[in-house]
ZAMARZA-152035 format. One line per field, with one value per residue (C-alpha): residue in one letter; x, y, z. Coordinates in steps of 0.1 Angstrom, whole numbers, plus 5000, padded with zeros to 4 digits. Example, Ala and Ser with C-alpha at 12.3 -4.5 7.8 and 13.67 -1.06 7.14 Angstrom:
2
tornu = (A  S);
u = (5123  5137);
v = (4955  4989);
w = (5078  5071);
END
This chain:
578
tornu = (X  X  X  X  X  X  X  X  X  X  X  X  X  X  X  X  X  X  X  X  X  X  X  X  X  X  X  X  X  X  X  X  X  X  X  X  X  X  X  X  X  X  X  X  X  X  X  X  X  X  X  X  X  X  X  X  X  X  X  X  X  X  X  X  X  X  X  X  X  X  X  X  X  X  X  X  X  X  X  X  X  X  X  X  X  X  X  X  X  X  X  X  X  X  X  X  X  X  X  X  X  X  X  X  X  X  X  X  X  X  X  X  X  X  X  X  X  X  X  X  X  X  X  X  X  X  X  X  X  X  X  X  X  X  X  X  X  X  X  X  X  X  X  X  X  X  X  X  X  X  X  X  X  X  X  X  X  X  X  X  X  X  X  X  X  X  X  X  X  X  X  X  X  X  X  X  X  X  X  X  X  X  X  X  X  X  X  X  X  X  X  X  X  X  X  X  X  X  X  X  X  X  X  X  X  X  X  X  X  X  X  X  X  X  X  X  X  X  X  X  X  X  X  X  X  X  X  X  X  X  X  X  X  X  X  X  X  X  X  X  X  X  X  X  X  X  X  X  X  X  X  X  X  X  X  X  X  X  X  X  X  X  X  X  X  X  X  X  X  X  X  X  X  X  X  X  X  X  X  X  X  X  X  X  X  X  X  X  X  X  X  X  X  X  X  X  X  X  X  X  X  X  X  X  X  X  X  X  X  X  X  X  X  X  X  X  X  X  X  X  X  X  X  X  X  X  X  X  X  X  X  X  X  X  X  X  X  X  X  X  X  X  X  X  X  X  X  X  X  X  X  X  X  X  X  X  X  X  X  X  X  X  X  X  X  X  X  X  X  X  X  X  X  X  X  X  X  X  X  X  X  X  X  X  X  X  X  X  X  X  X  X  X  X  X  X  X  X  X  X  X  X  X  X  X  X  X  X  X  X  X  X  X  X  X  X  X  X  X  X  X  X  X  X  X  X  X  X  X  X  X  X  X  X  X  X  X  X  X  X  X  X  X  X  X  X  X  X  X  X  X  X  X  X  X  X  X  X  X  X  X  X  X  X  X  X  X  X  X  X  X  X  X  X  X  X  X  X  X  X  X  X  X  X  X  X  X  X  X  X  X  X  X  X  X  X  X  X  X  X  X  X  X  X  X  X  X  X  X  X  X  X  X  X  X  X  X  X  X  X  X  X  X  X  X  X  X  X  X  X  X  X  X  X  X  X  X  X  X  X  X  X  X  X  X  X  X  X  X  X  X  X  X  X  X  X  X  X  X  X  X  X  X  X  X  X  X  X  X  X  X  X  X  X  X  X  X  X);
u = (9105  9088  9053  9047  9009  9005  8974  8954  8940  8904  8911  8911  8945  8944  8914  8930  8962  8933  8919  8958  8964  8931  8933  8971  8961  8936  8961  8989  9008  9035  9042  9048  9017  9022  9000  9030  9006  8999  9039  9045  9020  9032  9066  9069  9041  9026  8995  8992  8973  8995  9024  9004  9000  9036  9035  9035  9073  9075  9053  9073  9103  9089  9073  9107  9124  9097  9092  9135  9133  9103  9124  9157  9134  9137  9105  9102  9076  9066  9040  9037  9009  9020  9004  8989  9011  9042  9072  9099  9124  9112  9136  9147  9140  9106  9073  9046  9012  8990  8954  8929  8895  8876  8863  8897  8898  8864  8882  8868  8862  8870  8858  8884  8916  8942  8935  8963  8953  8932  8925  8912  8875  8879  8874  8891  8920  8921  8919  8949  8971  8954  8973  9011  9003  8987  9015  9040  9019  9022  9057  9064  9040  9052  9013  8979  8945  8914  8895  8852  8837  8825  8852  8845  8872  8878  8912  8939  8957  8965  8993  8993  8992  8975  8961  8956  8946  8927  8919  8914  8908  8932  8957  8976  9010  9018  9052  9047  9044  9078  9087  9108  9120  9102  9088  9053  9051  9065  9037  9009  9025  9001  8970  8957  8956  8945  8969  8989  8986  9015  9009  9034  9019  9023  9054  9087  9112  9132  9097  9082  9115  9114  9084  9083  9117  9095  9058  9051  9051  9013  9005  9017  8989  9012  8987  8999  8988  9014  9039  9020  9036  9045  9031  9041  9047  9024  8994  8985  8958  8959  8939  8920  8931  8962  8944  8939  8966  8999  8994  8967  8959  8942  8926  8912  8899  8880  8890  8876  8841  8837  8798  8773  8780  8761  8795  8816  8801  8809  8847  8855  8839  8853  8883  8894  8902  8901  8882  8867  8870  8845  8861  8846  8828  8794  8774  8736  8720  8703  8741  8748  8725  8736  8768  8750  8727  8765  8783  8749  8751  8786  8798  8824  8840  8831  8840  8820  8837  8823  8845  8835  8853  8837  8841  8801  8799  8826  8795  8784  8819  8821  8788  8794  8831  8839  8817  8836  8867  8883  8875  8905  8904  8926  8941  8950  8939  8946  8946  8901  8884  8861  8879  8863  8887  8902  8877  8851  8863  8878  8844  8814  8799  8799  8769  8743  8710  8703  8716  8709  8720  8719  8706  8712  8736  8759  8763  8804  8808  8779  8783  8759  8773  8796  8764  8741  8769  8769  8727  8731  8763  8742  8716  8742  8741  8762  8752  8764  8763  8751  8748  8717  8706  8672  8661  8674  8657  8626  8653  8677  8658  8639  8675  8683  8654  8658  8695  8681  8681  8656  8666  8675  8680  8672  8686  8681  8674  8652  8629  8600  8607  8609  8573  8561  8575  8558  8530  8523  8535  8539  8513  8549  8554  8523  8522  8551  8549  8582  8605  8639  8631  8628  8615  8611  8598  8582  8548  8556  8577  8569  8578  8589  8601  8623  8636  8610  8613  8645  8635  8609  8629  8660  8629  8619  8651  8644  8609  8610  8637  8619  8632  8626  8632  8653  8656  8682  8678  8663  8656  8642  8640  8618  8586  8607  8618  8582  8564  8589  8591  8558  8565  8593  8611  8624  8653  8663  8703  8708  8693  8694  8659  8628  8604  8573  8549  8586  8589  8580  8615  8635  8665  8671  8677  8683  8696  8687  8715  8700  8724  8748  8785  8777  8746  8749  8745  8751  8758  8737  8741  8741  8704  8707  8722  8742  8720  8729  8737  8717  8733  8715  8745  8774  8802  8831  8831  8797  8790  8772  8800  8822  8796  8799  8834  8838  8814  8821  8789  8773  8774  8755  8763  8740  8757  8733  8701  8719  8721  8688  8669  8692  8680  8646  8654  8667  8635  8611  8636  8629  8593  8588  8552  8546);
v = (9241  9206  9196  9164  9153  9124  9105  9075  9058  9076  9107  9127  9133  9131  9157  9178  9181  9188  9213  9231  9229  9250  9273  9277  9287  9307  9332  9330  9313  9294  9249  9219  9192  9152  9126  9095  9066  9086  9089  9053  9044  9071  9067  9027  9019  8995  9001  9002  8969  8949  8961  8948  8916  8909  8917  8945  8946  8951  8982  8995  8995  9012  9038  9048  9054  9075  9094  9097  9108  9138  9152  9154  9177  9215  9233  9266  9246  9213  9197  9158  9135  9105  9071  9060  9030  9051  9038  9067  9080  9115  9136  9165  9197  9191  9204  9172  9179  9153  9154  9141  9134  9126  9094  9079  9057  9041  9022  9020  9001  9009  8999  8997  8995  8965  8944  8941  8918  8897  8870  8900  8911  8947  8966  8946  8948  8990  8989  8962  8988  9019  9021  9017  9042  9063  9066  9071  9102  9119  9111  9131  9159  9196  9203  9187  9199  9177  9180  9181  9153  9162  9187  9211  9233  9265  9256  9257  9290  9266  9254  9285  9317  9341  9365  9370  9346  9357  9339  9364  9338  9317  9290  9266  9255  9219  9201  9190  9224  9226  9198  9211  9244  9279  9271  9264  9297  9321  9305  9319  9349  9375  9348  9378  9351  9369  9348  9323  9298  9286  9256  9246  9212  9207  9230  9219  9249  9251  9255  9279  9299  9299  9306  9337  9345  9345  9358  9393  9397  9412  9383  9354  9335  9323  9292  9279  9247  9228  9256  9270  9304  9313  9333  9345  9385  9397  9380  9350  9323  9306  9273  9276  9242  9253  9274  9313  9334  9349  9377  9391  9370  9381  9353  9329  9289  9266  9229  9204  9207  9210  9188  9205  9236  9260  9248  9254  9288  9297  9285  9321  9336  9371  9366  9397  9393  9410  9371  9343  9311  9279  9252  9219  9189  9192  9161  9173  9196  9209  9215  9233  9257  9263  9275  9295  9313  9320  9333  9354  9373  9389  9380  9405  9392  9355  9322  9293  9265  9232  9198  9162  9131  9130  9166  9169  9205  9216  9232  9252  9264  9270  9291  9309  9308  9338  9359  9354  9371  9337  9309  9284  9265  9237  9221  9192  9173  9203  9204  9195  9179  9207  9232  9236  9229  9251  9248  9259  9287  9295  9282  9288  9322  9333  9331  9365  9353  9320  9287  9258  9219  9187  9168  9133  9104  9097  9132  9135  9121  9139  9157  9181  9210  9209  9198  9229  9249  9272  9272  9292  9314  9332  9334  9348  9313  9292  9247  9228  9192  9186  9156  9147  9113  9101  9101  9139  9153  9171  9189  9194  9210  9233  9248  9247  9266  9293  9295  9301  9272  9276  9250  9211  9182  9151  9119  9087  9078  9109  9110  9101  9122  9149  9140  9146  9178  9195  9218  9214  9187  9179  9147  9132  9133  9122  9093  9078  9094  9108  9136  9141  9183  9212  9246  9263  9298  9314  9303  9269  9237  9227  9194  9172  9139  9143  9107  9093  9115  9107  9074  9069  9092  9066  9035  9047  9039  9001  8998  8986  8958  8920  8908  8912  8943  8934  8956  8948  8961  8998  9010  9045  9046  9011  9034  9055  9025  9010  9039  9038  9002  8988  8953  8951  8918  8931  8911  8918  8931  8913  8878  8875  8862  8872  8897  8884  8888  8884  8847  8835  8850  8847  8864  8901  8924  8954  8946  8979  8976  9000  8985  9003  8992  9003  8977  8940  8927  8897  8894  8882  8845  8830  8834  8871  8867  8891  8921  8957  8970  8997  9017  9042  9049  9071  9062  9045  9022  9011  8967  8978  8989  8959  8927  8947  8947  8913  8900  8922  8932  8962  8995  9027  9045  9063  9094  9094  9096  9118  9144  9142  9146  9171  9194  9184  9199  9231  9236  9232  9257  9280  9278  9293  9294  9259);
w = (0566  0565  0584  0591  0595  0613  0630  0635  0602  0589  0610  0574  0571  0532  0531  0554  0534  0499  0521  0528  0490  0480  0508  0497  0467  0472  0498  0472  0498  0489  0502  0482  0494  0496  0504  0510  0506  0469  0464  0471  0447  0419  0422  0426  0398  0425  0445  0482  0480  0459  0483  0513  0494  0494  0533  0555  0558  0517  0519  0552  0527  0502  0528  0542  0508  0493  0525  0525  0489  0499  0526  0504  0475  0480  0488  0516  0528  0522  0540  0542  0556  0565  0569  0609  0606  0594  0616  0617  0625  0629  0613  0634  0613  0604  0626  0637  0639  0650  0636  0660  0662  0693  0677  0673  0706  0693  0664  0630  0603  0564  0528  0497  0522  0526  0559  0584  0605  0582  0609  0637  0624  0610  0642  0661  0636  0640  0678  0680  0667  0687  0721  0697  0673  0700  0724  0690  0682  0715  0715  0679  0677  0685  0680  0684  0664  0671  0640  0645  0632  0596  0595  0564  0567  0584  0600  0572  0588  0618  0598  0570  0580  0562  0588  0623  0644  0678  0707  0738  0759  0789  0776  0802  0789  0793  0793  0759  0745  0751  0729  0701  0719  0714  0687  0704  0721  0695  0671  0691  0709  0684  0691  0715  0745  0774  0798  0799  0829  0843  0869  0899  0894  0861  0846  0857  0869  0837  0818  0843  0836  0795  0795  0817  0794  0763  0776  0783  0825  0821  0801  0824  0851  0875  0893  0924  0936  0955  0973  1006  1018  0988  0959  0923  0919  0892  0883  0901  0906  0944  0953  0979  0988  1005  1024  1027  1003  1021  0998  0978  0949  0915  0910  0940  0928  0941  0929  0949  0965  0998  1002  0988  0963  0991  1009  0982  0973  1010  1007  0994  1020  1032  1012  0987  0952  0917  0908  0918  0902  0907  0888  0912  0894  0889  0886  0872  0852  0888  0900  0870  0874  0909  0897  0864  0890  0912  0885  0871  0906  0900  0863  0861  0891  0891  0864  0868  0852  0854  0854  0849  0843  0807  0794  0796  0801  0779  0756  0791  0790  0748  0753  0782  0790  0766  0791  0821  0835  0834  0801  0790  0760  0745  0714  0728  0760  0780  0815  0817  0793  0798  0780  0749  0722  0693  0667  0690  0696  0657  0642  0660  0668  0702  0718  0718  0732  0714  0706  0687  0700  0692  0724  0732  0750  0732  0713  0713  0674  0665  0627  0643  0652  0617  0593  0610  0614  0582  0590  0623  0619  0592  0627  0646  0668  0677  0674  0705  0714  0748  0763  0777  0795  0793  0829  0835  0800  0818  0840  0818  0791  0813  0824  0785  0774  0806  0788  0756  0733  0706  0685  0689  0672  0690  0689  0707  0732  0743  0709  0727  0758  0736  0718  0752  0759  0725  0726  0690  0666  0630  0615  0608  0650  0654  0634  0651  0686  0681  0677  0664  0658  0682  0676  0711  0715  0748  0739  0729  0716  0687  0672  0640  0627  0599  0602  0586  0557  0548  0551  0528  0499  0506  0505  0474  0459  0462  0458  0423  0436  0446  0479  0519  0533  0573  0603  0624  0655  0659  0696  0689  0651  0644  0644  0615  0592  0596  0582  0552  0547  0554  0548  0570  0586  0619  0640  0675  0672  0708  0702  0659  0667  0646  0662  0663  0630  0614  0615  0580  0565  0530  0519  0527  0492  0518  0555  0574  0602  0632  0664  0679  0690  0726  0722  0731  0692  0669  0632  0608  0597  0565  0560  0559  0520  0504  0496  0507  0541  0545  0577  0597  0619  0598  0626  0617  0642  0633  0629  0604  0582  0601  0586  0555  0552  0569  0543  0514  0511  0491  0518  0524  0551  0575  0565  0533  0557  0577  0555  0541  0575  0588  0558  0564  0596  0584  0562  0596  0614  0585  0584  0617  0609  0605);
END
């Protein structure tokens, strides 16, 4: 048996094939583990640099006979990650899985690797090559896993099995599923899935038929959605769309609103069935708990499941979801980008009375719920990301709190919304009317600023260095890097201009880049110098880490400061005194 890893380049391919070898070894289990790019380079006594030197097409050639040579070695299992720009064929016998992460369609940038687009800035360069690469994957893999960003393991036994795996929750099968024959189905058959949804608008006939060929009958949700007048024997799910059921239905759903959710609550009306199912967009935090309070009136026999365009409630659904009679998850897009996805549901805790979150807009590449994730498991809680926008935070964190979150992490832009929110604050929150740091309890909110903390431990690394000390933007953390760089140049991100006091100007030793990609920004010029990029954002689609690769420039990333304030946070979550 051979599996192929493939996916885009800096989804962690290379660590997730480390992480297979030490969990291998640790179960006894036997496979044979290759990293291609580290064959080429071992077996042809020529880096992957000096290949790209000679041009692209040299290095393709090499690829393809290494990778020919690896599948031609005997091994029961050998597993193979391949590079994002790897060109095929696919053989036929071997088993794709595509590695994800949610941050892939954002392009990145990377240090230490050969350009391949020299003449397209770095970014630019990555997201040239995207939409190829991306419809090739799709087209190859037998199996998706989107990997959390930060992933630190905890998901080997998707591809080595070594016990059990149980998921008692709802699964729709897609077309692609059945790419590569039975394979997909037999693989999770003793997953403990509760059901397994199969839609008249999605499933072709043949599939609908294997499928209930391989599936236990008890086991199979048979959805209809486009046949009026007629309905599956056995289990079934009916859309209230088409009207009222021929027969009795197990399940009835509601899809698309009708007005105002009092109208859509209504829809079911009279109607009998074993459950209900509210599955209609919901478009504020006010309409979500609506259809929280809906559900709360008849949980064994209701399933409120919010949609959006963006996935925004999909940690409503991660919490709450394993709690109602109905709760779908995915490991790929699935059928809503809703669902919560795999490693939710593998490696957080379900949720008992609390929860902890990280709160802000954007959230989704968040290293979060991975970093705090160890932290609360040992609490019994599970660590969400929830995306919050600033004009909806006074609503949307009473509704959080009435849910039970007693922990948060805040990040911009709702730092100083949150400052106003706290009934008690540490002198670090009060110096910079901010707070990045929730502890909520019934009798109050109490708040911190660990940002500046990390900030002044990482300022006193340069503080015996000569030179000008640049902030490059900064939105809702210039308060922060001021109070741990006191002499600070500061430089709006939009314009390149000097904020005012910032005028007189020499040569930065430390460029403290603090603007976002979803930002308008500019680049430094020439008068910036060459001194360090100091990042406070740890994505890799950052312009910080872009000038610095475009410029060859000394990096940190953010993901240094990152670290340190999110244990800073861990230590005021202990303290529940303070």
């Amino acid at each position: 048996m051979t599996t192929l890893l493939i996916g885009h380049r800096g989804t962690g391919k290379s660590a997730f094939l480390q992480s297979l070898k030490v969990y291998a070894r640790a179960n006894s289990l036997s496979a044979v583990f290759y990293d291609l790019d580290k064959e080429i380079e071992s077996r042809g006594g020529r880096t992957i640099a000096q290949l790209f030197a000679d041009g692209e097409t040299v290095f393709r050639v090499a690829e393809k006979k290494t990778f020919a040579a690896l599948m031609a070695e005997e091994g029961s299992h050998k597993i193979i990650a391949l590079g994002a720009g790897f060109e095929g064929p696919m053989p036929k016998e071997a088993r794709v899985l595509w590695l994800r992460r949610e941050s892939d369609g954002s392009g990145r940038s990377f240090l230490g690797r050969p350009r391949l687009n020299p003449s397209l800035t770095p970014h630019a360069e990555y997201m040239h090559r995207y939409h190829i690469r991306e419809h090739r994957f799709r087209a190859w893999a037998h199996e998706q896993l989107v990997l959390p960003e930060g992933y630190a393991g905890g998901l080997e036994d998707f591809v080595l099995k070594s016990h059990a795996i149980f998921l008692p929750f709802d699964f729709t099968l897609l077309p692609a599923h059945f790419r590569g024959g039975d394979a997909f189905i037999e693989k999770r058959k003793t997953w403990g899935t509760r059901r397994w949804e199969l839609r008249d608008d999605v499933l072709t006939a043949v599939q609908m038929s294997r499928a209930n060929e391989l599936l236990p009958a008890e086991k199979i949700l048979s959805s209809v959605r486009t046949a009026p007048g007629r309905i599956a024997q056995g289990p079934s799910d009916w859309a209230l769309e088409l009207g009222p059921p021929p027969a009795p239905a197990q399940i009835l759903s509601l899809h698309e609103r009708d007005g105002t959710l009092a109208n859509s609550f209504k829809k079911f009306g009279s109607l009998r069935a074993e459950i209900y199912k509210l599955a209609v967009n919901i478009d504020s935090f006010e309409e979500l708990e609506l259809g929280h309070d809906w559900w709360l009136r008849d949980p064994q026999k209701r399933a409120f499941l919010p949609r959006s365009k963006d996935g925004r409630w999909r940690w409503y659904r991660s919490l709450f979801g394993a709690r109602m009679p109905v709760h779908f998850y995915r490991e790929d897009e699935g059928s809503a980008a809703d669902q919560p996805l795999y490693w939710q549901m593998r490696l957080q805790p379900e949720l008992n009375h609390h929860f902890a979150a990280v709160l802000g807009s954007p959230v989704g590449h968040s290293r979060s719920p991975v970093e705090h994730l160890d932290f609360f498991k040992e609490r019994g809680m599970p660590f969400v990301a929830i995306p919050v926008n600033e004009d909806e935070f006074a609503v949307a964190f009473s509704f959080l709190r009435k849910l039970g979150l007693t922990h948060a992490a805040v990040t911009a832009p709702l730092k100083k919304a949150a400052f106003q929110i706290c009934g008690s604050l540490t002198p670090e929150a009060q110096e910079l009317n901010a707070v990045n740091t929730l502890r909520v309890s019934h009798e109050t909110i109490q708040g911190h600023n660990t940002d500046v903390l990390a900030l002044k431990e990482i300022a006193a690394e340069f503080a015996a260095t000569p030179g000008e000390v640049w902030l490059w933007g900064g939105g809702g953390v210039r308060s922060s890097v001021r109070a741990a760089f006191p002499n600070l140049k500061e430089f709006s991100a939009r314009t390149g201009l000097p904020r005012a006091g910032s005028e007189n100007f020499g040569q930065a030793k430390v460029l403290i880049w603090a603007a976002g990609r979803a930002r308008d920004f500019r680049f430094p010029g020439e008068e910036a110098g060459a001194g360090l990029v100091l990042d406070l954002n740890y994505a890799d689609d950052s312009p910080g880490l872009e000038w610095a690769v475009m410029r060859n420039l000394p990096y940190q990333s953010g993901l240094k400061m990152f670290k340190l304030q999110a244990g800073f946070q861990r230590t005021f979550w202990l303290n529940e005194k303070t």
